[in-house]
C-alpha positions, 0 to 999 in steps of 0.5 A: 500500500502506498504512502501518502505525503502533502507538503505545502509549498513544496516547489522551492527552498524548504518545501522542495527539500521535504517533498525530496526527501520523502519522496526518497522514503518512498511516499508519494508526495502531493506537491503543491503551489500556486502555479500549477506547472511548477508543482508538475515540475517537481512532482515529475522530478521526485525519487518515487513520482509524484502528485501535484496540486494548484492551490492558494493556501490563504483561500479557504474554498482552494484548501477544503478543493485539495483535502477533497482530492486527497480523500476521492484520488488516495483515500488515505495521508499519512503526513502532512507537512506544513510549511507554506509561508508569506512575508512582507517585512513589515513593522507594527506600524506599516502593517495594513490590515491587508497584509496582516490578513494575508500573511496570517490566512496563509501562514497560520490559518492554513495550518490549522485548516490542513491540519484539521482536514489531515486529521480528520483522514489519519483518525479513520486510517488509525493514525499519521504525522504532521510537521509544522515548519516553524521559526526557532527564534524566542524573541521579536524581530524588527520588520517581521510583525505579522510573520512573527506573530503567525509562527507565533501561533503556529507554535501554540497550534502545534502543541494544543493541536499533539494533545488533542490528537495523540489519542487517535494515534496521530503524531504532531510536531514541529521543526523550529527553523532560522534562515535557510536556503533561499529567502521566503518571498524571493521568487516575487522579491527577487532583490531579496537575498542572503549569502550563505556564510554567516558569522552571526550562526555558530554553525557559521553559515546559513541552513541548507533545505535538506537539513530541515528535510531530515528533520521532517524525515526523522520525526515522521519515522518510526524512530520518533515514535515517542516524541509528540508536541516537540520542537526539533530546533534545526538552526546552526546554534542560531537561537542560542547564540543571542 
């Protein structure tokens, strides 16, 4: 019997680096993004081939469209992996309620829409796993408000969401990352870039996409049976160097 993986976001960066990895697992991976023949792309390109999904994670009716093509395509998901993200790098002060509506529809409320549609599949399957990417800083940072605030929120989804889902033989979990691989948004702000040494990380440098990716490879295995509610920090040392 096949298994089945849904990663949000997973045509660059991060995302990319989860649905390879899993699809190296032997899942079948649904990729997933807003341009449609990109996510083909990726699907096409995976260890074990993929499936892909056209969707806008902040649109509620296009969320509730790809849990209905999971359920009538597979009948089953045994992960889901949430990590789709948007930013615009504001402050308190220049956040229009158009942007905060935006960033926290995508970056929070689909988590918790495509984690309650995931658990609703897993508990009549007898079970499954969900990773939510997430940041591993502790503290505010400047011109990431509505950002900030939506990983925030994540943070308390994923621990409320373990407990509540633990009896059903779902595991939940997360993976607290800092900057990785390209930055988020890049592909529509291209100006924005990073280099990849970095002395402010212990690790010296910025994270690569397969780190996060055997993160998520592990926590979803056997081998983390017994870990529920947990944040597997993944950053190069980044959070406890400040």
């Amino acid at each position: 019997m096949d298994r089945i993986a849904l990663v949000t976001g997973s045509t660059s960066n991060v995302g990319k680096g989860v649905a390879g990895a899993l699809a190296h697992d032997g899942f079948i991976v649904v990729v997933t993004s807003r341009h449609r023949d990109e996510a083909k792309e990726v699907a096409d390109h995976l260890a074990k081939t993929g499936d892909y999904y056209e969707v806008d994670f902040s649109d509620v009716g296009q969320v509730d469209g790809l849990f209905s093509f999971i359920k009538t395509k597979y009948g089953r998901l045994d992960v889901l992996v949430n990590n789709v993200a948007y930013t615009r790098n504001e402050s308190i002060l220049d956040c229009s309620l158009e942007v905060w509506e935006k960033t926290i529809n995508t970056n929070l409320r689909s988590y918790y829409l495509c984690t309650r549609l995931a658990a609703e599949i897993m508990k009549d399957q007898g079970g499954g796993n969900i990773v939510n990417i997430t940041t591993s800083g502790k503290h505010g940072s400047k011109s990431k408000f509505s950002y900030s605030v939506s990983k925030g929120g994540v943070n308390a989804l994923t621990m409320s969401a373990a407990v509540d889902l633990a009896p059903y033989n779902i595991r939940v979990n997360a993976v607290s990352i800092n900057v990785t691989g390209s930055p988020v948004g890049s592909r529509e702000f291209p100006e924005r870039t990073r280099k990849h040494e970095n002395p402010g990380i212990p690790a010296g440098h910025i994270g690569y996409p397969s780190d996060v990716a055997n993160a998520v490879s592990f926590l979803v295995s056997e081998k983390a049976s017994y870990i529920i509610g947990s944040f597997l920090t993944v950053d190069g040392g980044a959070s406890i160097s400040h």
